[in-house]
N, C-alpha and C positions, 0 to 999 in steps of 0.2 A: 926644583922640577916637580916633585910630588906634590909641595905647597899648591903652584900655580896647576897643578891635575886637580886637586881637593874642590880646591875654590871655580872651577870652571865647571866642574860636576855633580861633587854632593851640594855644595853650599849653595849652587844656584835651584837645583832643584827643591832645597832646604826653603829658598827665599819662594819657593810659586807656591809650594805646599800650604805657606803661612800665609801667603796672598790669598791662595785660594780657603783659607780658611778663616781667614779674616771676612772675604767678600762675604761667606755663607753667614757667619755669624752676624754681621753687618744687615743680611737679606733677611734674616729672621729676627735681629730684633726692631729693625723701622717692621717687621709684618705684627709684630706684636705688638710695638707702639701705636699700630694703627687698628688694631683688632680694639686693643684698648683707649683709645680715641674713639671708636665708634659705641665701644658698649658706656664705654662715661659720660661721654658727651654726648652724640649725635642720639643715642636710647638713655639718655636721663632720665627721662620722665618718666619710660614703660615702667624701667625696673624700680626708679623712687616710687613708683604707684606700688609697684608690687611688692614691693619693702614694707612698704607702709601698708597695705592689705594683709598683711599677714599680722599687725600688730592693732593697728586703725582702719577703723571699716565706717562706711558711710551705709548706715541701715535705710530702710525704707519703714516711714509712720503711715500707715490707712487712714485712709480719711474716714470718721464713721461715714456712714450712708445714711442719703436721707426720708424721712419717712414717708408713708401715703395714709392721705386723710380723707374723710369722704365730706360733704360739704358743711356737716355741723362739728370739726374739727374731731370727730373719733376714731382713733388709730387702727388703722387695716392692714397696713404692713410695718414690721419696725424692727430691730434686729434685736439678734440674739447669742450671747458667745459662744465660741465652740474653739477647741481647741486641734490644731492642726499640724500636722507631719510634713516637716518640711525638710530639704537636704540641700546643701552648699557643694557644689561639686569641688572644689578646688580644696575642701577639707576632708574630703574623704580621700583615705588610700586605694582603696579596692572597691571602683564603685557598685561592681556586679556582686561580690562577695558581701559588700553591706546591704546590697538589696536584696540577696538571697536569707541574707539573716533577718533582715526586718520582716518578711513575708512571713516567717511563724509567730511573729505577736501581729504584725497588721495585716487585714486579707487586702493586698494591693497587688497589681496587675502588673507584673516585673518589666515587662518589656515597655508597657505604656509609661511606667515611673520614670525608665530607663532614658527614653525618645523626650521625657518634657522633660530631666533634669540637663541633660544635653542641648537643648534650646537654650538653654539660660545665659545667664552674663556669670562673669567671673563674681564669684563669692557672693554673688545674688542666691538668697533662700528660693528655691523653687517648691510648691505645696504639692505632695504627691498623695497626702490623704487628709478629708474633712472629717470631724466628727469624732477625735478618739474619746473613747469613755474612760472613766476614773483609774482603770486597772492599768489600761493600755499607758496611762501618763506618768503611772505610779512606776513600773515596770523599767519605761526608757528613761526615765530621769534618777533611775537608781542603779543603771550597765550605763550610763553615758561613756564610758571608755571605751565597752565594745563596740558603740556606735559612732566611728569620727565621721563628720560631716552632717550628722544629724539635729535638726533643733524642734523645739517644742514651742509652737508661738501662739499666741492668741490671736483669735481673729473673732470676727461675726457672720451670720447667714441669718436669711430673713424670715421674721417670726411673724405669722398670718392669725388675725382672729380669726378668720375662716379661710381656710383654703378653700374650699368651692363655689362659693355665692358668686365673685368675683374673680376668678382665673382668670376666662379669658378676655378679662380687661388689663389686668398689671400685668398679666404675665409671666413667666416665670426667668428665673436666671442661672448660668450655667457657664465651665470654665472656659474661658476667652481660647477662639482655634486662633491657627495662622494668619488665615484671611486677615482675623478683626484683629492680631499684634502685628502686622504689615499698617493697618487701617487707621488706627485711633495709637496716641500716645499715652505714655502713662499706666500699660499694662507690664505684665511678664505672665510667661507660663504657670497656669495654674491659679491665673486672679479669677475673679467671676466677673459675669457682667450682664446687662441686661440683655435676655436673646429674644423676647417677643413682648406685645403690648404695651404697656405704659413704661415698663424698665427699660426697655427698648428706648422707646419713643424720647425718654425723658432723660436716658443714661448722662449726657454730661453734668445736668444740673442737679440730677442723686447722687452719682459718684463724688463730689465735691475734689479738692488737691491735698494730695497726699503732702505729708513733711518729711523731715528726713534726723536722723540722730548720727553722732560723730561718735564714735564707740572706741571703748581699749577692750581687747580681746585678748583668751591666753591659747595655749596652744592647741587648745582641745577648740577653739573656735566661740568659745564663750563670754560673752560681755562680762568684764568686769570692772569696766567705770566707764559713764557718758562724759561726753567730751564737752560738746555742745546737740543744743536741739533745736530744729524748727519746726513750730507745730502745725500738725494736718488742719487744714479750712473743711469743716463736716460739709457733707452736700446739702442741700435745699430739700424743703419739706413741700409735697406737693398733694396740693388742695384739690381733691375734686367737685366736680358739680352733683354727684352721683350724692344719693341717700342711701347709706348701707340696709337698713331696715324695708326699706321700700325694695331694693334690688333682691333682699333676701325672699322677700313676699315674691314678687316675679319668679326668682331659680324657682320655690316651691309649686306654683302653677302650673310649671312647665314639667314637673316630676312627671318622669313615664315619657314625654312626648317629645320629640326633635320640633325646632323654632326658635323663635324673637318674639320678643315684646322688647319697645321703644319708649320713651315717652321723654319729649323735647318743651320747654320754653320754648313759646314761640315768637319772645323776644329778645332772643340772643339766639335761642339753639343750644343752648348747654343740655346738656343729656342729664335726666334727672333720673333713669333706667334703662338702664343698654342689659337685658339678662337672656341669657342664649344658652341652650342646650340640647344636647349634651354637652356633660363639661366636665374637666378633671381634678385633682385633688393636687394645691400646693404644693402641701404638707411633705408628699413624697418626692418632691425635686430637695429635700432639705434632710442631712446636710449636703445631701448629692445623689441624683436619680438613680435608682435602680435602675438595670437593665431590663428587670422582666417588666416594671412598668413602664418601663419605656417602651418597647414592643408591643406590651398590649394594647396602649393609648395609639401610638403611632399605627398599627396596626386595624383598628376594632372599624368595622364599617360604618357605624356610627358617626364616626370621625368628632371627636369629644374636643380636640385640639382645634375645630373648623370656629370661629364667631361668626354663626350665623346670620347678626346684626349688620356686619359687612364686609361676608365674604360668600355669601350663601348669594347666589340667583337667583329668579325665581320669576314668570309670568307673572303682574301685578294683578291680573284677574280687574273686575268690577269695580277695583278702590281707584283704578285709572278713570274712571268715567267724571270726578270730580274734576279732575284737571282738563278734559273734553269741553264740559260746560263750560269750565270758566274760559277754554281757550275762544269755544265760539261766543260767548257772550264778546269778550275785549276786543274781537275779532267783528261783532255786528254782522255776524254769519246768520243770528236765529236770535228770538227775542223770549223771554219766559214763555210765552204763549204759540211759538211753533209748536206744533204739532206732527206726527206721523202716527200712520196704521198700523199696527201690529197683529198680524193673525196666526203669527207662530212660524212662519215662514217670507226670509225676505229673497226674492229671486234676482240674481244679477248674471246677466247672460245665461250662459247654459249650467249654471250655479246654486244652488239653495246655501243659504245661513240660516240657522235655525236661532231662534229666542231660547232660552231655558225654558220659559213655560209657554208649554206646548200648544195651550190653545190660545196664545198671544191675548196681548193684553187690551187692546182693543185701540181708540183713539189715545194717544198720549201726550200730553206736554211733558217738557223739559223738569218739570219738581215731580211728576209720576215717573218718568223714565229715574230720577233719583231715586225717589222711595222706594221702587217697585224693580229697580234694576234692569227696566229693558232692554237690550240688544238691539232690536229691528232700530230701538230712535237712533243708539249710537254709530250703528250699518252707514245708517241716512246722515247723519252728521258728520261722518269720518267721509264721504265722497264728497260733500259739502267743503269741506275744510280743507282734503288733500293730503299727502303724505308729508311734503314741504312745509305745511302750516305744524301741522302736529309735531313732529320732530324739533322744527325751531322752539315750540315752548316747552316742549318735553327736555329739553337740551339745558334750556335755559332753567327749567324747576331741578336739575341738575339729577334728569332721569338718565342713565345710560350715560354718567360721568362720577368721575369720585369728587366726594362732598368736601374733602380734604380734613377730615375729622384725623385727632392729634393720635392717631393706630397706626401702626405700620400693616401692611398686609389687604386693605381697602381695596373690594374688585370695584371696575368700573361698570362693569353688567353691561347692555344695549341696550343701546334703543335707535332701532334701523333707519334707514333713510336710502335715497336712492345711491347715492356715494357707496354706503357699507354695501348695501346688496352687489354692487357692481364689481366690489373687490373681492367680496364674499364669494362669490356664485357666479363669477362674467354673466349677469345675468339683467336686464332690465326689470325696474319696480313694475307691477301689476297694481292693479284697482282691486282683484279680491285680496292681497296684501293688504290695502291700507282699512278695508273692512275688516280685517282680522283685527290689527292692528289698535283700530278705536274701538275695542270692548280687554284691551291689555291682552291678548294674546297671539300667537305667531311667533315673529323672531323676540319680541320683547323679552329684555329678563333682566329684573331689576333687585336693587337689595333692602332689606326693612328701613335701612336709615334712609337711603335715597325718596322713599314713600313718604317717610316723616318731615325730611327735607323738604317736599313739595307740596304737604298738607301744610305746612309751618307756612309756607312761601302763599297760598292762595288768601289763609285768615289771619295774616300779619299785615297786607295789604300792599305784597309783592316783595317783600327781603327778602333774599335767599341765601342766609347767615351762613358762615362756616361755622358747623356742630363741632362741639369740644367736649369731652369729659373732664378739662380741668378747668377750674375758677381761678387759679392762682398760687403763689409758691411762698413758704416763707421762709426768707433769705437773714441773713447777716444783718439787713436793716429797715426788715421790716416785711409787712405781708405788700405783695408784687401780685396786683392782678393781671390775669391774662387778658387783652385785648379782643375784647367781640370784632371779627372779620365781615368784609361782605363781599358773597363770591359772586352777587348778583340781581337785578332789580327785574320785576316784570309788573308790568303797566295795569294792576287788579283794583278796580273803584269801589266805591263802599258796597254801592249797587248790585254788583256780581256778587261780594263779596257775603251779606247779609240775604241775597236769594239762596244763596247755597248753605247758610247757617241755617237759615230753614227748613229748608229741602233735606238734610240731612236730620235735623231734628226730627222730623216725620218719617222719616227710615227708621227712627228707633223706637218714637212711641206713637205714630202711625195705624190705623187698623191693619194698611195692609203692607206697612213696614217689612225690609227682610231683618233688619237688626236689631229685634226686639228684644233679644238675650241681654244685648247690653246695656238695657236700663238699670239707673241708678234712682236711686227715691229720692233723697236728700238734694240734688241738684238737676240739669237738666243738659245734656249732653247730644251732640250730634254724630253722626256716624254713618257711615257705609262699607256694606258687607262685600266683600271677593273672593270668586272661587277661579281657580288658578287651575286650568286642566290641566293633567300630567303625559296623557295617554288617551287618543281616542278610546271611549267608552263602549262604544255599539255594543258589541258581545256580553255589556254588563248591564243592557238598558232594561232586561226583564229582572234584574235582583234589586232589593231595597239597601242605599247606601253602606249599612253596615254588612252588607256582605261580601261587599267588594273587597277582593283581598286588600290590605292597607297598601301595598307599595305601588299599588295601581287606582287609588284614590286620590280626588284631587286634593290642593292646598288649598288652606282656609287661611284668609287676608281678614282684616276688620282695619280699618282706620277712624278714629275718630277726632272731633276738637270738644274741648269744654274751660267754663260753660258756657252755654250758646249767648246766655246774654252778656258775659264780658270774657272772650276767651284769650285762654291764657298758654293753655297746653295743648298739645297733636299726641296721639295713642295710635303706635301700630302694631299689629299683633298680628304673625305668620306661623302655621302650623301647617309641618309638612306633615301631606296625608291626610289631613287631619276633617276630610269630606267640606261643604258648602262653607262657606265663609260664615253664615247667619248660624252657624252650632259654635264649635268649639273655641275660633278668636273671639268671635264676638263674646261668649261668655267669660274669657278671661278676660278681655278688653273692659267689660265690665265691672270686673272683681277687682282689679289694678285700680279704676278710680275709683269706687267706692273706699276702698284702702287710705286714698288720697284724701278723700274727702274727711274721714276718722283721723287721718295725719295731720289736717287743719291745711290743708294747701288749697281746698276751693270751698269755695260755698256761695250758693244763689246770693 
């Protein structure tokens, strides 16, 4: 009786207990079978990588970068070592307490080291300082214990024979943001890369491809045996068309004064002087920009960081008149021998336009209205021709369009027509519009290279080249030139083409020439002078030009070709402020080729 109580009571309860203690252990270990089915198998790889990242690392090789050459192969930009602070987040324990300790041997900016080390990839070095000096290397590589995650690498930044001649053509370079590691592959936090000008422009074919190394590492995160390597492919050496020596003669010129000077082949267009200033100093983007010059440059009214060559606008004043002629000549609107009256005043409706010289210049042909600059001919020629006419070959000499020259940053400037006024202003074109308009002023506003562009384009015999600063690259196998472009034909006969080589030759050595500054002895050159109003003048018609405050002066233009008997090159020269076209361009305009002419580039 007890027996069959026992066994109906405890024992069966005895038997759920074990059931139910079975089930659980049974439920926990298929949950751990399966915990560990997932971490071994289905995450093999994460954790094999990170196994092996802690022992084997796959480093990143730099590709060197490649150099910049001006067009007689002499080194302008090229690199330089520098040795650089870098940190592994996944090696550090405490990343805020190793960046609080690093800050009393390197002055680096905690939060901002903080923000890029955290972008990073796993056990990717992130650079959070350029440039340590001798002490600073001696220092961390003698406590490497109290620094875990930190490394010491070499690198380069780029070493300039002159940082200011030519700035604002290479450009300068500076650490890669978000934007451009979202944008371009092949970066991390903290690379550099080109941010403006030619590094810019040219960044895939400088930067070249990086390699990579197969590394044994110890616990402190330091290589201590290569595995394997694959070597970085250096970037490409780029040729320009520019002459260092000649472009430094240009900066010089231009000492003291805002402006461009140009000067193009006018059988390709390759830029043989693009020199613009104000301008800034490489030197201080290296091994990384200060702040206060950063501020100051970015800041300064001057605007030092603008390339005036083509980004500056600007009314082409009286150097537009060449391109008037040649349009009505090809146009059969007016023959050398038209004529118009000039008496200092031309009247259209209830209207006056005044000539510059006030007592008009009397009967004129089309080679006086050149040499002598008249207005009233080009009044009468621009209602002749029409706004329609003008615009189509202004368009086409690629005025009021970008030239597609190899810069990033290129304004397109204007050049109006009834379309733009209409979006511009809901407003229809007028006729004293397009009288403004054929002596280069009104809505017009164009940039030094587009002037060059169109001086190239009248005595080339109508190509309207895309301009380049560079000739060519030297690659891996061999020098790679750059292809001469054409963004354009316009229909100019020898005819046209040889009355205005004249006509302009007589603007310079002329008796009653405006552009007699820019004679040169040794050859013989053509040219025309443009004054660019900035601001009606009335109030300043009783003072003699140099008294007009400078920021209410107008711009002085000069364009020229030479030499007139076989030419070869177009000269343009823009000085803001800089009063009448026939003073200050024109006399640089003339010291530029003279220069040329002792460099052995031209001669009668």
């Amino acid at each position: 009786m007890l027996f069959r109580f026992l066994e109906e009571n405890v024992i069966s309860k005895y038997k759920k207990r074990s059931l139910l203690l079975f089930i659980a252990t049974f439920l926990f270990i298929l949950l751990l079978g399966l915990r560990l089915y997932y971490l071994q198998v289905v995450l093999y790889d994460k954790y094999k990588r990170l196994s092996e990242d802690n022992r084997i690392r796959i480093l990143r090789v730099k590709a060197q970068r490649g150099f910049i050459k001006d067009k007689d192969g002499e080194i302008l930009v090229k690199n330089a070592p520098s040795y650089n602070l870098s940190v592994i987040r996944e090696d550090t324990r405490n990343l805020n307490i190793l960046l609080d300790k690093l800050k009393s041997v390197v002055n680096i900016n905690v939060e901002e080291a903080k923000e890029k080390i955290l972008k990073g990839y796993y056990y990717d070095p992130v650079t959070i300082f350029r440039g340590l000096n001798f002490k600073q290397v001696s220092y961390l590589y003698e406590h490497l214990k109290n620094y875990p995650g930190i490394r010491i690498e070499m690198d380069t930044v780029r070493n300039y024979k002159d940082g200011f001649t030519y700035s604002n053509l290479v450009g300068y370079m500076g650490e890669v943001n978000d934007s451009e590691l979202k944008r371009y592959n092949g970066y991390r936090p903290g690379d550099l890369i080109g941010k403006t000008g030619l590094e810019k422009e040219y960044e895939k074919r400088l930067k070249g491809t990086n390699g990579a190394k197969q590394v044994e590492v110890n616990s402190f995160g330091q290589v201590v045996k290569v595995l394997k390597t694959k070597h970085a492919k250096p970037g490409e050496n780029v040729v320009l068309s520019i002459d260092y020596d000649l472009q430094k003669f240009g900066m010089e010129l231009l000492k003291e004064k805002k402006g461009a000077i140009v000067v193009l082949n006018i059988y390709n267009n390759r830029v043989l002087l693009m020199a613009t200033n104000p301008s800034y100093d490489l030197n201080k983007f290296v091994p990384f920009i200060k702040t206060d010059y950063w501020k100051a440059i970015t800041n300064d009214q001057d605007k030092p960081m603008l390339n005036r060559a083509i980004e500056g606008s600007y009314p082409p004043g009286s150097v537009f008149k060449v391109m008037m002629a040649a349009t009505a000549l090809t146009e059969n609107e007016i023959t050398p021998d038209t004529t118009f009256e000039c008496n200092g005043v031309f009247n259209y409706g209830s209207y006056e336009y005044k000539c510059w010289k006030k007592s008009g210049h009397g009967e004129v042909d089309l080679k006086k209205s050149i040499v002598e600059s008249c207005d009233i001919y080009y009044y009468n020629l621009g209602l002749k021709l029409g706004i329609d006419t003008i615009s189509r070959y202004a368009h086409n000499f690629s005025l009021g369009r970008k030239t597609g020259i190899d810069l990033p940053n290129e304004k397109s400037g204007i050049f109006p027509d009834r379309n733009w006024k209409g979006k511009a202003f809901d407003q229809p074109w007028y006729p004293g519009e397009t009288i403004i308009t054929s002596i280069g002023q009104g809505y017009t506003n164009v940039t030094p290279l587009q002037m060059s562009v169109m001086l190239s384009g009248v005595f080339n015999g109508g190509m309207i080249y895309q301009p380049s600063l560079v000739k060519g690259f030297e690659t891996a196998d061999g020098f790679e030139a750059k292809p001469v472009r054409i963004n354009n034909r316009v229909d100019i006969d020898n005819s046209t083409r040889n009355f205005l080589l004249n006509a302009m030759y007589n603007a310079v050595y002329g008796l009653h020439g405006t552009a007699h500054r820019a004679r040169v002895g040794e050859i013989k050159i053509g040219g025309k002078t443009g004054t660019a109003q900035v601001v009606s003048l009335k109030k300043f018609e009783q003072y003699e030009e140099g008294e007009v405050p400078e920021k209410y002066r107008d711009h002085s233009w000069f364009g020229g070709v030479f030499p007139v008997g076989d030419p070869r090159y177009v000269i343009v020269s823009l000085i803001e402020h800089g009063g009448s076209g026939g003073h200050s361009a024109a006399s640089i305009s003339g010291a530029v080729i003279n220069k040329m002419v002792k460099m052995g580039y031209v001669s009668d």
